[in-house]
PyMOL commands that place a pseudoatom at each C-alpha (Angstrom):
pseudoatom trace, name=CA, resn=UNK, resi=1, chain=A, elem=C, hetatm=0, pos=[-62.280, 25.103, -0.477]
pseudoatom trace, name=CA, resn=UNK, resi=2, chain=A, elem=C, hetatm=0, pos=[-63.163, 28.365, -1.661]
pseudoatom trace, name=CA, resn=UNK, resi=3, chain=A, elem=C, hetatm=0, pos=[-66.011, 30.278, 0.576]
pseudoatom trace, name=CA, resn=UNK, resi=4, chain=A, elem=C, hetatm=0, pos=[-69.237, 31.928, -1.318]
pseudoatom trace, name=CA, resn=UNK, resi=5, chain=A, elem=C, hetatm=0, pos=[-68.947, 35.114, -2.399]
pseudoatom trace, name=CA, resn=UNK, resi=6, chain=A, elem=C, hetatm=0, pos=[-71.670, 37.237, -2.625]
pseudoatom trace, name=CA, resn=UNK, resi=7, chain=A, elem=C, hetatm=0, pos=[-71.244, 38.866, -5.537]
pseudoatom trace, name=CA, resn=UNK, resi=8, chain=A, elem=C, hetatm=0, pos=[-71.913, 35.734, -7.090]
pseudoatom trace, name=CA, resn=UNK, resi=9, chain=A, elem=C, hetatm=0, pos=[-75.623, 35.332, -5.193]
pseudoatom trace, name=CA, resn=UNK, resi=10, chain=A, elem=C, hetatm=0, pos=[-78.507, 36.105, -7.747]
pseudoatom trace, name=CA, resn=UNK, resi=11, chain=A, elem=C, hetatm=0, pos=[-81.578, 38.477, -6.993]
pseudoatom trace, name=CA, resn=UNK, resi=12, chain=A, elem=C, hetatm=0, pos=[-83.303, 34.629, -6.492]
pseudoatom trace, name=CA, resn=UNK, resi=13, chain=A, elem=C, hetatm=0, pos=[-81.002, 33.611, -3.862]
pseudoatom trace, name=CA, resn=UNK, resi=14, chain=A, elem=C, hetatm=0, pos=[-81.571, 36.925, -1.634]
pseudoatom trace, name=CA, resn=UNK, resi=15, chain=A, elem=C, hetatm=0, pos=[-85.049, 36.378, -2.213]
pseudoatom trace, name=CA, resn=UNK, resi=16, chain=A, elem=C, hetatm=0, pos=[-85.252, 32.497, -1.014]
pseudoatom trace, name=CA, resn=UNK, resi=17, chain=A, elem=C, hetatm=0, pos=[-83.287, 33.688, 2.118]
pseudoatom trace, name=CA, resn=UNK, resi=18, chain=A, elem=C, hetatm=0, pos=[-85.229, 36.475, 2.535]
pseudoatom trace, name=CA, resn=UNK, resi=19, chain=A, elem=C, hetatm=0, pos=[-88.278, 34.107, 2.316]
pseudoatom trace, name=CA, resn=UNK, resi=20, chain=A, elem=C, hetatm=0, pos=[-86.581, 31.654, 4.716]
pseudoatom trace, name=CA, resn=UNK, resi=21, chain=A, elem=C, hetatm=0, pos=[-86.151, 34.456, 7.449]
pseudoatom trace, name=CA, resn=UNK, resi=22, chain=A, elem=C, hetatm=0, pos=[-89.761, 35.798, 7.398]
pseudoatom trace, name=CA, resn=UNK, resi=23, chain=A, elem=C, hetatm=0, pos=[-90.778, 32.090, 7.892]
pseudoatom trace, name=CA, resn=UNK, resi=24, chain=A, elem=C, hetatm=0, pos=[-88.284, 31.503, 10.688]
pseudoatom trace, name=CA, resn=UNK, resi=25, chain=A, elem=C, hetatm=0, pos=[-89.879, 34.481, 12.334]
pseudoatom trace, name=CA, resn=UNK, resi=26, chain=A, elem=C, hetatm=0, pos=[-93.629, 33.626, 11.907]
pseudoatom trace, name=CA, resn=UNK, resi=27, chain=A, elem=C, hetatm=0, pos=[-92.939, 30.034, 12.936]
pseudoatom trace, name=CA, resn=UNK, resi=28, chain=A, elem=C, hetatm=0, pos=[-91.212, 31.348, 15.868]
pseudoatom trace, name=CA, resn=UNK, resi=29, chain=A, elem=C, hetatm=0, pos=[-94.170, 34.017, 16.895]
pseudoatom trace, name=CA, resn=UNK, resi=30, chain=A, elem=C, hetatm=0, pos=[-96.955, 31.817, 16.479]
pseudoatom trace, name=CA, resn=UNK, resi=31, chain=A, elem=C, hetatm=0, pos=[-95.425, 28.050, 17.694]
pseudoatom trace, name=CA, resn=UNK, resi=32, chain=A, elem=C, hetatm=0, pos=[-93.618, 30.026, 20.773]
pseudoatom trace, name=CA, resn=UNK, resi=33, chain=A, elem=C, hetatm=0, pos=[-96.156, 30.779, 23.437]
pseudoatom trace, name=CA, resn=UNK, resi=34, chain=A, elem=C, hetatm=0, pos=[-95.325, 31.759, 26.640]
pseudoatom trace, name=CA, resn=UNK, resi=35, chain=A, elem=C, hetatm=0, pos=[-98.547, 30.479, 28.540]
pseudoatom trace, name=CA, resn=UNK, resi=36, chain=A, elem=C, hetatm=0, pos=[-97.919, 27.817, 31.275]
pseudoatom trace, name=CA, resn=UNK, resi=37, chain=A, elem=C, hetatm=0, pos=[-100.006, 24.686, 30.915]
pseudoatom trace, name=CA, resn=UNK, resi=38, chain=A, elem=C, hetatm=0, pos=[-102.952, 24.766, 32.710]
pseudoatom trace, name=CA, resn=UNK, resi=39, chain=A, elem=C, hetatm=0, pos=[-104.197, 21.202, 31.981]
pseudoatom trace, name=CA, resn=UNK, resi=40, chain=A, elem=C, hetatm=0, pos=[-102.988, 17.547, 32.289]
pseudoatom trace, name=CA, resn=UNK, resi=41, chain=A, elem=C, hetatm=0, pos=[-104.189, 14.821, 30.001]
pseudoatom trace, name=CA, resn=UNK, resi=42, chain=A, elem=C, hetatm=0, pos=[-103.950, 11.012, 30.449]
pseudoatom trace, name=CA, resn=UNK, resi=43, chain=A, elem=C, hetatm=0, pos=[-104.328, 8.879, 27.341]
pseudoatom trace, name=CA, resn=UNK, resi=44, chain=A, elem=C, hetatm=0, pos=[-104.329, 4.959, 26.917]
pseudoatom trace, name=CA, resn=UNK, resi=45, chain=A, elem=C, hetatm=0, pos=[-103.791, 4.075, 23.600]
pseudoatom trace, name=CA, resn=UNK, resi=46, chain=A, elem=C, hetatm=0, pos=[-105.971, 6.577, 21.491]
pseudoatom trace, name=CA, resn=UNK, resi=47, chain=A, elem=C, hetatm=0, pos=[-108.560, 7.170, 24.164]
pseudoatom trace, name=CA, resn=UNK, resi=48, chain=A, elem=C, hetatm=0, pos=[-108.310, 9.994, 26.828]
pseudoatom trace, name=CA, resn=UNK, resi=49, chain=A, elem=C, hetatm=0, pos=[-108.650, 8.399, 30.336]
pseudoatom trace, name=CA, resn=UNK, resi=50, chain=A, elem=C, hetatm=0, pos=[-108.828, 11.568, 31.994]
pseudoatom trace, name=CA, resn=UNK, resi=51, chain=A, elem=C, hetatm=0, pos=[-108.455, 15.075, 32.093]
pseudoatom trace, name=CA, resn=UNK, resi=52, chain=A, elem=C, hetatm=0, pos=[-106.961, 17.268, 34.980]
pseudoatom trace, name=CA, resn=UNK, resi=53, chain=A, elem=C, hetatm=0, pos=[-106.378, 20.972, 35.987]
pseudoatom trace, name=CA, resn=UNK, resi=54, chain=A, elem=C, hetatm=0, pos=[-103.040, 21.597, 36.848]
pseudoatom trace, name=CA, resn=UNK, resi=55, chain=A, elem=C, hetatm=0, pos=[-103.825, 23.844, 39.828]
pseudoatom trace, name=CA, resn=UNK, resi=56, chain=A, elem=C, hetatm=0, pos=[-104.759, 21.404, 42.148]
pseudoatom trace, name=CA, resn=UNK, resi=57, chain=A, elem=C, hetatm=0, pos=[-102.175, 19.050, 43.746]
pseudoatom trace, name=CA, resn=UNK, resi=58, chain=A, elem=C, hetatm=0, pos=[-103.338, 15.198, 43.451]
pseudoatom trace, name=CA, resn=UNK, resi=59, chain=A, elem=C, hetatm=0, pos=[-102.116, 12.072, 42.941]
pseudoatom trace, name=CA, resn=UNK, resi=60, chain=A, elem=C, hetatm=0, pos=[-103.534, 9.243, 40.211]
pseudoatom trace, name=CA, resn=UNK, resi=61, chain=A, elem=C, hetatm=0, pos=[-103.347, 5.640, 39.691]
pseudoatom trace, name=CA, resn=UNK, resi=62, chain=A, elem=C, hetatm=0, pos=[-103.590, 4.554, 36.519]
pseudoatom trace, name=CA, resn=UNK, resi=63, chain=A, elem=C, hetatm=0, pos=[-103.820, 1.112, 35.118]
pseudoatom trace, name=CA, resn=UNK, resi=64, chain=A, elem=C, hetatm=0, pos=[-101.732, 0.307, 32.341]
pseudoatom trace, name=CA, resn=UNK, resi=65, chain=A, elem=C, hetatm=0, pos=[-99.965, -3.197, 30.346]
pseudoatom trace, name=CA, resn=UNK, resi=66, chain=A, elem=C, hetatm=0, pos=[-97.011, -2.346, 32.743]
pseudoatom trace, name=CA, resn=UNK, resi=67, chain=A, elem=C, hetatm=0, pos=[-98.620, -2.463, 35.950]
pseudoatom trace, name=CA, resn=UNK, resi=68, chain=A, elem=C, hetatm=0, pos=[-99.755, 0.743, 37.767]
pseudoatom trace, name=CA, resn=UNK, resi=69, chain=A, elem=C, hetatm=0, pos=[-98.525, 4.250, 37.090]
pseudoatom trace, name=CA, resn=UNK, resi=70, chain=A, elem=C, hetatm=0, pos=[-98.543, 6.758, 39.768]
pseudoatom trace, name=CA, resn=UNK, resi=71, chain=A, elem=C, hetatm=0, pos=[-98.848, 10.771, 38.585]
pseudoatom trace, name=CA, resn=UNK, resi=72, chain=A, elem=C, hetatm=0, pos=[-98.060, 13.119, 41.455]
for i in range(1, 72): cmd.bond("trace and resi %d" % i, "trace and resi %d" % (i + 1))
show_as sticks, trace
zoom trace
């Protein structure tokens, strides 16, 4: 198997990977944050049961079609 040249690539192709690197970048800038999480939140099904802040240590029971779960 024969690997690609690139004097065979087209003005095109440099631009599509060109294009694919400046979105790799962006996507990487703005879905990358390095902010801890400062909130928890509980759903059931589509509704949100409850909403916590995650700088206070607690423990919650919540109901569910399994029996209880128990956050800590």
């Amino acid at each position: 198997m024969k690997s690609i040249r690139f004097k065979y690539l087209l003005l095109g192709d440099y631009l599509v990977v060109l294009l694919g690197l400046v979105l790799v970048v962006y996507l990487f800038k703005s879905l990358w944050h390095t902010e801890h999480a400062a909130k928890l939140q509980i759903r059931q099904g589509d509704k949100v049961f409850a909403t916590f802040s995650l700088n206070q240590d607690r423990t919650i029971d919540v109901a569910g079609p399994l029996g209880n779960s128990r956050i800590s």
